[in-house]
VEXGU-272273 format. One record per residue (C-alpha): x, y, z; residue number from 1. Coordinates in steps of 0.5 Angstrom, whole numbers. Layout:
BEGIN
px  py  pz  nr
X  Y  Z  NUM
...
! end
This chain:
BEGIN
px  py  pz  nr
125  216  191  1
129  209  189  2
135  210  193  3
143  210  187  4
150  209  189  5
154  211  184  6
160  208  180  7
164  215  179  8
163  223  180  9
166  229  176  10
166  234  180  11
165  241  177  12
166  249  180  13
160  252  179  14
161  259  178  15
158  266  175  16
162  264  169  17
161  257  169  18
154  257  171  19
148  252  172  20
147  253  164  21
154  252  163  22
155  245  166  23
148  243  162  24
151  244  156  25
156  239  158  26
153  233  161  27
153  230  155  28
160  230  155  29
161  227  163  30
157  222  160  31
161  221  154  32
167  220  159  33
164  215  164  34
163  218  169  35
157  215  173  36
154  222  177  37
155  229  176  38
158  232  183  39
157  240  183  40
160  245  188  41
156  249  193  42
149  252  189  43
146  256  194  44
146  264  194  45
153  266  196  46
156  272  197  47
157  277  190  48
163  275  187  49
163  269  190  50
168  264  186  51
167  258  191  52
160  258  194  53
162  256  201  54
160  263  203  55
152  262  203  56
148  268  204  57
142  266  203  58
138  258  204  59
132  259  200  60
134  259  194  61
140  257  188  62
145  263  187  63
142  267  181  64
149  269  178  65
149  261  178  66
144  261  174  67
138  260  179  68
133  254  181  69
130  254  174  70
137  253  171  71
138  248  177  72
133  244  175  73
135  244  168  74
141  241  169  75
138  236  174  76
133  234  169  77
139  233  163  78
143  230  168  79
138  225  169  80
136  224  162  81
143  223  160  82
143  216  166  83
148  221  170  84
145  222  177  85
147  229  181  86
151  230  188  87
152  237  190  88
157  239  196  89
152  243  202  90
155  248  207  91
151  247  214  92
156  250  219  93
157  257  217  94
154  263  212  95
157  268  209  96
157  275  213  97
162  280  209  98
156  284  205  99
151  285  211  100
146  286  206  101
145  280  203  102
144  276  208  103
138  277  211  104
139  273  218  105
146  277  220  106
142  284  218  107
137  282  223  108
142  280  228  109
145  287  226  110
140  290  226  111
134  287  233  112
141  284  236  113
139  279  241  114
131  280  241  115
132  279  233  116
128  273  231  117
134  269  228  118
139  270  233  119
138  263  236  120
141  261  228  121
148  264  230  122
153  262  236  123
155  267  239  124
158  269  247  125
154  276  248  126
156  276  255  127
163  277  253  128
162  282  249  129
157  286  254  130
151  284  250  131
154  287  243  132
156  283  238  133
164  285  235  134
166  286  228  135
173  287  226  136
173  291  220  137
176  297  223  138
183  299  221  139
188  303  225  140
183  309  223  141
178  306  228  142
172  310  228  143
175  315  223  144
174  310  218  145
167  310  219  146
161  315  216  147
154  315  217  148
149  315  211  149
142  319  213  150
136  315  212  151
132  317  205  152
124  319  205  153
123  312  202  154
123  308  209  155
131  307  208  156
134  307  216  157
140  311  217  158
146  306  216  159
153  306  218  160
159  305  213  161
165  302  214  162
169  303  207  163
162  302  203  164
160  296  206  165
153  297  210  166
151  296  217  167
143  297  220  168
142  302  225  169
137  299  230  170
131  302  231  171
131  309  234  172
138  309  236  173
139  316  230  174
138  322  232  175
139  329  228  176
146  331  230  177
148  325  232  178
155  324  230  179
158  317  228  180
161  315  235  181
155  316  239  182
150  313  233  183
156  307  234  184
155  306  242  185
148  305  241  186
148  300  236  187
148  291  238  188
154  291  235  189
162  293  236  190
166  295  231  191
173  293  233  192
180  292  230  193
182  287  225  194
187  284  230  195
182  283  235  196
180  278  232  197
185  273  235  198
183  274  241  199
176  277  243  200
171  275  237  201
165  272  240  202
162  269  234  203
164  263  232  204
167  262  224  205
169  258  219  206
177  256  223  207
179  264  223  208
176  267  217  209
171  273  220  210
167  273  213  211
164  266  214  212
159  266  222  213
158  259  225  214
151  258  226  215
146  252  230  216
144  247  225  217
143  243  232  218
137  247  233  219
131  245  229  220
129  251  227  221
136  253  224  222
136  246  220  223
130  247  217  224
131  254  215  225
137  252  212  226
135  246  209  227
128  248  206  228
131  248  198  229
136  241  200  230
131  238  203  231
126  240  197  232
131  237  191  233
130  230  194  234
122  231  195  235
122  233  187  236
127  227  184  237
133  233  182  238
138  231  187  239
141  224  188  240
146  225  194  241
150  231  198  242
157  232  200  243
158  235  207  244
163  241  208  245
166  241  213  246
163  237  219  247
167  237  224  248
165  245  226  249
159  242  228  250
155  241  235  251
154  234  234  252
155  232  227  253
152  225  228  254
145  228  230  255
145  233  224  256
148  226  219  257
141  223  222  258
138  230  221  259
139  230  214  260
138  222  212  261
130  223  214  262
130  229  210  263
133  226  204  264
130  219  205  265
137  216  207  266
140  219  201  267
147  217  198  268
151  222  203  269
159  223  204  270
162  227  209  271
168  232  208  272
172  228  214  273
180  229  215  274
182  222  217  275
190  221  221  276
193  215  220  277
189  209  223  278
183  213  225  279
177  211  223  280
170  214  220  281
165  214  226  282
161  207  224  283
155  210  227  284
154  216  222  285
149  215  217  286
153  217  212  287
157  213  206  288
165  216  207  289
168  221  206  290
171  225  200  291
177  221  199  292
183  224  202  293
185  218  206  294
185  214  199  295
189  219  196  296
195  219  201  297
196  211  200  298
195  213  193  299
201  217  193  300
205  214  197  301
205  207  194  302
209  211  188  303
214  213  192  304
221  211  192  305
223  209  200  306
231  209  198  307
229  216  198  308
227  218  204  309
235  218  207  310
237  224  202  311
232  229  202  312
231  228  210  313
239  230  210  314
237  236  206  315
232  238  210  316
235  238  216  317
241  241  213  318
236  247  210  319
233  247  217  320
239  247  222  321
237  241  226  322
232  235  225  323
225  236  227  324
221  231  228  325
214  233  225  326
210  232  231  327
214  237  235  328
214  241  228  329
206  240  228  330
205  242  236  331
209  248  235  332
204  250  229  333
199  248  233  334
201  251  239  335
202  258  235  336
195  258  232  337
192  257  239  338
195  263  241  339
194  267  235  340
189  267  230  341
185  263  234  342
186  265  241  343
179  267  241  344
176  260  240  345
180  258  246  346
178  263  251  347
171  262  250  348
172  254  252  349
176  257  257  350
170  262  259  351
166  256  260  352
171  252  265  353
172  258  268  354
165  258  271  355
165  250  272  356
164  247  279  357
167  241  277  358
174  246  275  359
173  250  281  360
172  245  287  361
174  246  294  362
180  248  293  363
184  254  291  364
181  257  285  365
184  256  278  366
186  262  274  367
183  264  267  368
190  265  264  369
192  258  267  370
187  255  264  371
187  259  257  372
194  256  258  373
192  248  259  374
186  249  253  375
192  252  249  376
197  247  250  377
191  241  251  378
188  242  243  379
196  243  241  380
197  236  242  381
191  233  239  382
193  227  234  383
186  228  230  384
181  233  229  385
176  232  234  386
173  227  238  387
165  225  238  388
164  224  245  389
163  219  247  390
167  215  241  391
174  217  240  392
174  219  247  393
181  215  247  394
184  221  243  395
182  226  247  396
185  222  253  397
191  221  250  398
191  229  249  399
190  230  256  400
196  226  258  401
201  229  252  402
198  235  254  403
200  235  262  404
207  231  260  405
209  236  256  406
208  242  261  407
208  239  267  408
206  246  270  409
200  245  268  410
199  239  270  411
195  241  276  412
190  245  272  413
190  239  266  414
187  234  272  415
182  240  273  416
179  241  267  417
179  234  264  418
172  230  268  419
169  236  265  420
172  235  258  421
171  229  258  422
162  228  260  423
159  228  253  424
154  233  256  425
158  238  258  426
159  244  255  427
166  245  255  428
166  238  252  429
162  239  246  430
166  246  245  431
172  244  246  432
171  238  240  433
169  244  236  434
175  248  236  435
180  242  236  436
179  241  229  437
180  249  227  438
187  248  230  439
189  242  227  440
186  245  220  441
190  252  222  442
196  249  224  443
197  243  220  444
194  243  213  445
195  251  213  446
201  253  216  447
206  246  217  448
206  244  210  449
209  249  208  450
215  249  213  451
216  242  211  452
220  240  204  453
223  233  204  454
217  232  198  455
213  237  198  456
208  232  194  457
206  228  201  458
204  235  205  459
197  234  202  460
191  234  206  461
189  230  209  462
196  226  210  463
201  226  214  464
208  228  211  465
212  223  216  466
209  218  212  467
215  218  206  468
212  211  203  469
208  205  204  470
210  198  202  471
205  194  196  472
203  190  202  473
200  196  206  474
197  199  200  475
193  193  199  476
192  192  206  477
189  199  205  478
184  197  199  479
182  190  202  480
180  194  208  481
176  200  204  482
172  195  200  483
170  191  207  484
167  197  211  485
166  203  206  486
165  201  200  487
161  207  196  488
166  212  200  489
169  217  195  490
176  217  193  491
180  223  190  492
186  225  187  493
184  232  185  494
180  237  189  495
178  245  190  496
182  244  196  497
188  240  195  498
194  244  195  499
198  241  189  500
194  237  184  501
195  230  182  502
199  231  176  503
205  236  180  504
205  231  185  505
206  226  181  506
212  229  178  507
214  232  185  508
214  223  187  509
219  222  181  510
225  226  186  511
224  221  191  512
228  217  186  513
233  222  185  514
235  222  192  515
242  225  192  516
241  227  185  517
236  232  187  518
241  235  194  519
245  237  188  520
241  240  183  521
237  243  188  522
244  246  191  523
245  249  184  524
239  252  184  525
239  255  190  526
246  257  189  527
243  262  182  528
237  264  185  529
239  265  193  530
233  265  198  531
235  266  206  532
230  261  208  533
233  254  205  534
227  250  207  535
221  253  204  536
226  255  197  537
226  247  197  538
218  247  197  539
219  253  192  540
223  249  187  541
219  243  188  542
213  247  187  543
217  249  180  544
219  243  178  545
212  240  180  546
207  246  175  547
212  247  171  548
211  249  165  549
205  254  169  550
206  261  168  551
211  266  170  552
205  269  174  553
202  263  177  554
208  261  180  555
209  269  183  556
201  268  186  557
203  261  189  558
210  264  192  559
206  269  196  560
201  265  199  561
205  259  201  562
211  263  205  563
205  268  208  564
202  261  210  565
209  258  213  566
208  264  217  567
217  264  217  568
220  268  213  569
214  273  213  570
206  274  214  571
199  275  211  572
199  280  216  573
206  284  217  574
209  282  210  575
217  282  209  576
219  286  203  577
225  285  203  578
224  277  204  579
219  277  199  580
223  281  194  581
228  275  193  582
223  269  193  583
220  274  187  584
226  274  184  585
226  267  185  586
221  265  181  587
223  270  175  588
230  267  174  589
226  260  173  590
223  263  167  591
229  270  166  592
236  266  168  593
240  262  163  594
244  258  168  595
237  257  172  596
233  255  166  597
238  250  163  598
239  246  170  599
230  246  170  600
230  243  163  601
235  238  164  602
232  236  170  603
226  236  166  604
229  231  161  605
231  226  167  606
223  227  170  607
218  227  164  608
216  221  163  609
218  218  170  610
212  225  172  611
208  221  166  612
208  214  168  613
206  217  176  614
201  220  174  615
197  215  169  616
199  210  174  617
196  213  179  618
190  215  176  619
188  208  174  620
189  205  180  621
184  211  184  622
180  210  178  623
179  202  178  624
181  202  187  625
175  201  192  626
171  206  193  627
167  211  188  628
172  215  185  629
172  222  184  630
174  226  177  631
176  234  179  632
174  238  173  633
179  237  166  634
183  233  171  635
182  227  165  636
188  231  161  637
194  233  165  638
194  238  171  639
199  241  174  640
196  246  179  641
198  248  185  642
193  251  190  643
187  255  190  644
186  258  186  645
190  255  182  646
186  249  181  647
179  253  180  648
182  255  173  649
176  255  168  650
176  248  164  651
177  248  156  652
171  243  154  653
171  244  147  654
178  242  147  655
177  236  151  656
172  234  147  657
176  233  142  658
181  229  144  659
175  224  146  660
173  224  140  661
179  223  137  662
180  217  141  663
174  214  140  664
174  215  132  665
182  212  133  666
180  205  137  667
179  200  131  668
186  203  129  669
190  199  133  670
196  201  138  671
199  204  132  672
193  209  133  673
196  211  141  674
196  218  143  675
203  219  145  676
205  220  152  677
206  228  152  678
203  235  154  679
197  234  150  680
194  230  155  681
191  225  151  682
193  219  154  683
191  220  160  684
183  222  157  685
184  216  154  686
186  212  161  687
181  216  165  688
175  214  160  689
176  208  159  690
177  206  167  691
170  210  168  692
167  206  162  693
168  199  164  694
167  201  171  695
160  204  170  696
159  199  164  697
160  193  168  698
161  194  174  699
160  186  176  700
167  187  174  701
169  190  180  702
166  185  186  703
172  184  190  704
180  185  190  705
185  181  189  706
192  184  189  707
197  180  185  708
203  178  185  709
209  179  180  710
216  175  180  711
223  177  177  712
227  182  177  713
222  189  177  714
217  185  181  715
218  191  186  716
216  196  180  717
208  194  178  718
202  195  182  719
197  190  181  720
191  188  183  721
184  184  181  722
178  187  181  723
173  180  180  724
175  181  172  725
178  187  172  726
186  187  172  727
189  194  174  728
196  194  172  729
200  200  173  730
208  201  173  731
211  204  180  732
218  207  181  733
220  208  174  734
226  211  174  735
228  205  178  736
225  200  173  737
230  204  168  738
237  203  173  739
234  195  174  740
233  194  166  741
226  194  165  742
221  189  166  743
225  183  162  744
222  178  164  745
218  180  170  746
211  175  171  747
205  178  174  748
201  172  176  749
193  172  174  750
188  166  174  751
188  164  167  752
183  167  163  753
185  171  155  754
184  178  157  755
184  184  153  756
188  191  153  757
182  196  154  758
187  202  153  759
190  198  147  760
187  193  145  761
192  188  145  762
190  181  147  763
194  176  151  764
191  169  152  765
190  165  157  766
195  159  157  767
201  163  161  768
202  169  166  769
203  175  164  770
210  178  161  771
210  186  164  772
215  187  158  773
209  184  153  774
204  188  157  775
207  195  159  776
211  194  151  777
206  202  149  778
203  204  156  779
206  205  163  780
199  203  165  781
195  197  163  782
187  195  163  783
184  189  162  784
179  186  162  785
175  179  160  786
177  178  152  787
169  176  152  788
167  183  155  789
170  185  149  790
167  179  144  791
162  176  147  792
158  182  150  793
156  186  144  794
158  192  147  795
165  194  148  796
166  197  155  797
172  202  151  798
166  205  146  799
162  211  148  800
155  209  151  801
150  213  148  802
144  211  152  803
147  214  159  804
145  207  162  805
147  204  169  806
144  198  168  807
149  193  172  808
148  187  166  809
151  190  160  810
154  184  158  811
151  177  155  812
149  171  160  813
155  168  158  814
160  173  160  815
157  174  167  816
158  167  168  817
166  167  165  818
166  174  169  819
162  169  176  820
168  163  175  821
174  168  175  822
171  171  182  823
170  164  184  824
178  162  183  825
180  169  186  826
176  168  192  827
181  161  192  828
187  165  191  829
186  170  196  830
! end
């Protein structure tokens, strides 16, 4: 099978709801809007009810309530026909085990324990349990809470039931009479305490989360069995490339990368990586990028107002107390995951460097508890995920040497487990690179984000919140370097995982500009609807003003999770009633509260065209950026969610479809026949399909980057850049561009070539730069192209494609040489 990079995806949440069948039915919509491939969410069997499919139950076939293999194929076939190709997101580092029964592998292990033929898939320290494997489902019931089910004439074995989930009981181990604590103690498995969990699991799971168990994809059987019907998609010509979830929880991920690209023929592959600010993608993984978060911070970023990082970090320290550094803030979460939710992960690295020659030496021997310490502190102080030893082995240098300054009592026991931490063979190496990431995952994106509210759009994954802004020069920067070493790494906005969607964030950015101005709305606010702990009421508010108009039981739903995950004020685990009765009542005076709603609507009058602009700005620079961007489902029209599953919502498509016919029917009318910039959404699905078109279309257009430059008095207000015959033009700031007088007669200065507006059909010509004021006079955002790629081609990249093609030559031999020249003058220019 011929190997395909695409030009964009469009990301779709299969479900039981939305199913294979479904997403059938709108791949002619997909193609309609530009988008060059189809990106679906996990297929395999999951667990029942599934709403995210990263709980896999069983690899050898597609999840039936999605539809199964026939529909997979169904849809993989239309997707094809239609000239779109076919990524799908693949979950190699755990499986689900909530409902034993319907995974046949952890039945098996239940069942057989360590003579079970599958127990080599599963990662588990036996010996810590003294050879049984516990499952923490019990209550403060205890074995009172479990019953034991008889077995049938049919052959069913007796089983035992926690609720009315069921366990297997082994072989011979039920005997008349038998009660449930003696059935119990002879079975390969313990049941436990929930909260045991935190320190005595033996298995391995996805970060902290009991229903998803690791398993040994290093080993080749493992792979093999999991990996059957994947590697079967590419041997068919169904599926063009794969999404990697979650990498990092891996024993060696480059190995399993260089696995899984002889098994697809070197298949396009991304990989869900976190990068941190200056770290690289191994060059060594066969892989083509990432998910894109590392573009979606500088994306974010290039939209917000330096001048206001003074203020709202001034009302943050005045919220918190004191002024905390996000490091120490971070370590401090950090340092709280390793000793709770994931203590268990650290005791069994300790474990390991507890037997280590090399730790123990000669010497006075190293207790448990103090190197249970030393690894706790060690992963705390991590500025990444996880090494891949030996490259980054400077990362986890560092660590060590943060590690022993930072506890100097420890220092003794740092210099003693780190020879071992460092040798890529060892063990303990290789499980410490396994657990820094679940700590850093835990700790940061899942617990600090949300004890942080200087502007909450910047706590987003895969970013770093004391990054406030970046400068237009570090913006380019960042392109030019992405086109150069990952040119087909995927780029994003929105996804399943982001914690507000791009359009609240966008709105969120605009506070920036208000400094002072949002200090004293916030303090009125807060005034009305009170709230004890003042940080996360700033996120709260943030929150509100981000989604809003999202419903008065969204915003309950997001309140709850978000406090319960700061971990503050209260917990998943010991909820505060009286805490969280005040946040509810909160959200209620946002909608219930006339002095609250009219301090949001005026609010709302200052920011909605400023959250507009943002968001078709940043919009169609992701979309016309380096890289390969990704469109999250019904993101082409506004979205303002908030974390999952806020942003899993069903996606009305017949409404959807309607708007883009109605913009395709509307092209030769004119910029009188605009869409308005407002709720409806229209504008930004006439900005996402035309990007997404002439991108696909014409993608000799997109063969380099060229930032350009702007003089006059709003010069600092427009981000643009040059593509190789695609200009992206996109306003910046806008609230500042308002204070400043508009553009005036701000300059952007491009090679000399008559260009044509793709969003509105204006033309300029090619005697004289051009005048922002002309340019941006309908759209805080511009698209233009070559006038003979409109003219001379006989296809305008603006209308629908109906052949699905992505032949690289749409455009007459005329054009391409236009379009060869213009590269060669800005080649020049860079």
């Amino acid at each position: 099978m011929t190997r395909r990079n695409p030009t964009s995806t469009y990301r779709l949440q299969v479900t039981a709801d939305f199913d294979l069948n479904a997403a059938q039915e709108v791949v002619d919509y997909v193609r309609d809007l530009g988008a060059d491939w189809i990106y679906l969410s996990p297929v395999l069997q999951a667990e029942p009810g599934s709403g995210h499919g990263y709980d896999v139950v069983d690899h050898t076939h597609v999840d039936t309530d999605r539809g199964g293999d026939d529909a997979m194929r169904a849809l993989a076939e239309a997707a094809h026909a239609a000239g779109l190709g076919v990524l799908v997101d693949v979950v190699p580092n755990h499986v689900g085990v909530a409902t034993p029964a319907v995974n046949p592998w952890w039945w098996s292990l239940l069942e057989h324990g360590q003579e079970s033929p599958v127990a080599w898939a599963f990662d588990i320290d036996w010996a810590a349990g003294d050879g049984r494997l516990r499952i923490p489902v019990l209550d403060d019931r205890l074995l009172d809470a479990v019953t034991l089910e008889a077995g049938s004439t049919d052959g069913t074995a007796p089983r035992l039931l926690v609720g009315e989930t069921a366990y297997p009981t082994a072989p011979g181990t039920v005997h008349d009479g038998d009660d449930v604590e003696t059935v119990h103690a002879r079975q390969h498995y313990e049941f436990v305490h929930w909260k045991r969990a935190d320190s005595e699991l033996n298995y391995r799971r996805f970060f902290a989360v009991n229903t998803l168990a690791a398993i040994r994809v290093e080993e080749p059987e493992v792979f093999a069995a999991s990996h059957g019907v994947i590697g079967s998609w590419f041997r068919d010509g169904l599926v063009d490339g794969l999404r990697i979830d979650h990498p990092d929880g891996l024993y060696d991920p480059a190995g399993y990368l260089d696995d899984l690209a002889d098994l697809t023929g070197g298949a396009y592959t991304l990989v869900e990586k976190i990068l941190e600010p200056g770290e690289l993608l191994p060059s060594s993984w066969p892989v083509d990028g990432t998910t894109g978060y590392d573009a979606l911070g500088f994306i974010d970023r290039v939209f917000v107002d330096p001048a206001g990082e003074g203020p709202l970090t001034a009302l943050e320290d005045r919220l918190r107390g004191a002024h905390v550094s996000w490091q120490d803030l971070t370590h401090g979460t950090r340092r709280g995951i390793a000793d709770g939710i994931l203590n268990s992960e650290v005791r069994r690295l300790a474990r390991l460097l507890v037997v280590d020659p090399a730790v123990q030496g000669d010497g006075t021997p190293v207790s448990e508890d103090r190197i249970v310490d030393a690894v706790a502190e060690l992963v705390a102080s991590f500025e990444v995920y996880r090494t891949y030893l030996p490259e980054g082995i400077h990362h986890l240098i560092e660590a060590l040497e943060v590690a022993a300054e930072a506890r100097p009592d420890l220092a003794d026991v740092v210099d003693r487990i780190a020879p071992a931490l460092c040798d890529p063979d060892n063990a303990a190496a290789i499980r410490l690179q396994q657990t820094s990431g679940m700590v850093m995952a835990k700790g940061v994106e899942d617990t600090a984000f949300y004890r942080t509210s200087r502007l909450s759009s910047l706590s987003e994954v895969g970013g770093d919140p004391s990054v406030f802004s970046v400068t237009l020069d570090e913006f380019h920067a960042a392109q030019r370097e992405r086109l150069a070493s990952w040119p087909h790494t995927m780029t994003t906005l929105t996804t399943h995982d982001t914690k507000r969607s791009e359009d609240t964030r966008a709105r969120i950015a605009v506070l920036s500009e208000l400094g002072d101005e949002w200090t004293a709305t916030f303090d009125r606010l807060n005034a009305l609807a009170p709230l004890e702990d003042g940080v996360f009421a700033n996120l709260l508010w943030q929150a509100i003003v981000g989604a809003r108009p999202a419903s008065r039981e969204r915003l309950h739903a997001y309140a709850e999770k978000a406090s319960r995950e700061a971990g503050d004020s209260t917990t998943w685990t010991e909820p505060d009633e009286s805490f969280e009765e005040q946040m509810h009542a909160l959200v209620d005076a946002a909608f219930d509260d006339p002095a609250v709603v009219a301090e949001l609507d005026a609010l709302d009058e200052r920011i909605d065209a400023a959250g507009w602009s943002n968001g078709l700005g940043a919009k169609i620079v992701q979309l016309t950026a380096p890289g390969v961007p990704d469109v999250y489902q019904g993101t082409e029209s506004w979205d303002r969610s908030l974390v999952d599953p806020d942003n899993r919502r069903p996606v009305d498509y017949a409404e959807r479809r309607h708007v883009l016919a109605a913009l395709d029917g509307a092209d030769d009318d004119g910029p009188d026949a605009l869409p308005a910039i407002d709720l409806g959404g229209a504008a930004k699905t006439l900005v996402t399909s035309r990007a997404l078109r002439v991108r696909r279309d014409h993608p000799e257009l997109f063969s380099r980057y060229v930032p350009l430059d702007a003089t006059g008095p709003a010069a600092d207000h427009v981000v643009a850049f040059d593509r190789g015959g695609v200009v992206t033009v996109a306003t910046r700031l806008p609230l500042g561009l308002q204070t400043v007088g508009g553009w005036a007669d701000t300059l952007l200065h491009v090679v000399p070539v008559e260009r044509v507006d793709l969003l509105t059909g204006r033309r300029f010509p090619a005697d004289r730069d051009l005048l922002l004021a002309e340019v941006l006079t309908d759209f805080p955002v511009a698209l233009l192209v070559p006038a003979d790629v409109v003219d001379g081609a006989g296809h305008d990249a603006t209308e629908t494609s109906t052949t699905g093609s992505t032949n690289t030559s749409n455009s007459t031999d005329d054009t391409e040489t236009d379009a060869q020249a213009e590269v060669e003058i800005l080649e020049g220019h860079a």
